[in-house]
C-alpha positions in Angstrom: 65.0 66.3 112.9 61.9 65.2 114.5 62.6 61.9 117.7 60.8 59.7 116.0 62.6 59.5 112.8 66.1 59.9 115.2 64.9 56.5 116.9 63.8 54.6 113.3 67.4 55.4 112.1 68.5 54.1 114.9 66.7 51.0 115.3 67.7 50.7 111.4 71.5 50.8 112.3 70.8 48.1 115.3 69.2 45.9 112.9 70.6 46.0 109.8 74.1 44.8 110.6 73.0 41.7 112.6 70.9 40.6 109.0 73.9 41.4 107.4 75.9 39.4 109.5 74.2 36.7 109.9 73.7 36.4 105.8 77.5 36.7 105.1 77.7 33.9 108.3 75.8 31.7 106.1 77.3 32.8 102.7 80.7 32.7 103.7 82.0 32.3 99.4 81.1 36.1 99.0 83.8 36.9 101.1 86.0 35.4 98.6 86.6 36.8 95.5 87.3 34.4 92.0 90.8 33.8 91.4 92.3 33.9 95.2 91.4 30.3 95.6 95.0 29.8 96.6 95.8 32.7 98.8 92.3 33.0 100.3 93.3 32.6 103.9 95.2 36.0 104.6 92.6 38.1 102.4 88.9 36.2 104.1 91.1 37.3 107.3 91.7 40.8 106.7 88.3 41.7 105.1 86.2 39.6 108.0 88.0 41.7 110.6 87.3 45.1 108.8 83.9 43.6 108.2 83.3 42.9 112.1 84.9 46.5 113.2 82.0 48.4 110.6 79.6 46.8 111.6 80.4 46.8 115.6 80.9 51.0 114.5 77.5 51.1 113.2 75.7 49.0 115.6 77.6 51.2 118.4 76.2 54.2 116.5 73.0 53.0 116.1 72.8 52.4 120.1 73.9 56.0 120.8 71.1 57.5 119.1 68.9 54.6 120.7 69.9 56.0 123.9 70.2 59.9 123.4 67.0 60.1 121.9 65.3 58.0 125.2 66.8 61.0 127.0 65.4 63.4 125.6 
């Protein structure tokens, strides 16, 4: 696979998660799905934290191509 494209997926998985962060930051409802009202707390906890570990896996990802393809 040519550098170049290496480095644009890599910038892609940089970015991308941040945007999507910051949009489910400010549209914190989508994290709740109709009906749990009542027993919201437990679930919005569980499915931020998985949230926050993919998207800390794909940023992380993202920087290790960043940084292998400088090197080469």
């Amino acid at each position: 696979m040519d550098p170049i494209i290496k480095l644009r997926f890599a910038k892609l998985f940089v970015v991308l998660p941040v945007i999507g962060l910051i949009f489910l930051s400010v549209n914190s409802e989508l994290l709740i799905p109709k009906g749990y009202q009542l027993a919201m707390d437990g679930y919005v906890i569980s499915r931020t934290m998985v949230l926050i570990f993919t998207l800390y896996l794909i940023t992380k990802l993202g920087y290790w191509m960043w940084e292998r393809n400088e090197k080469h």
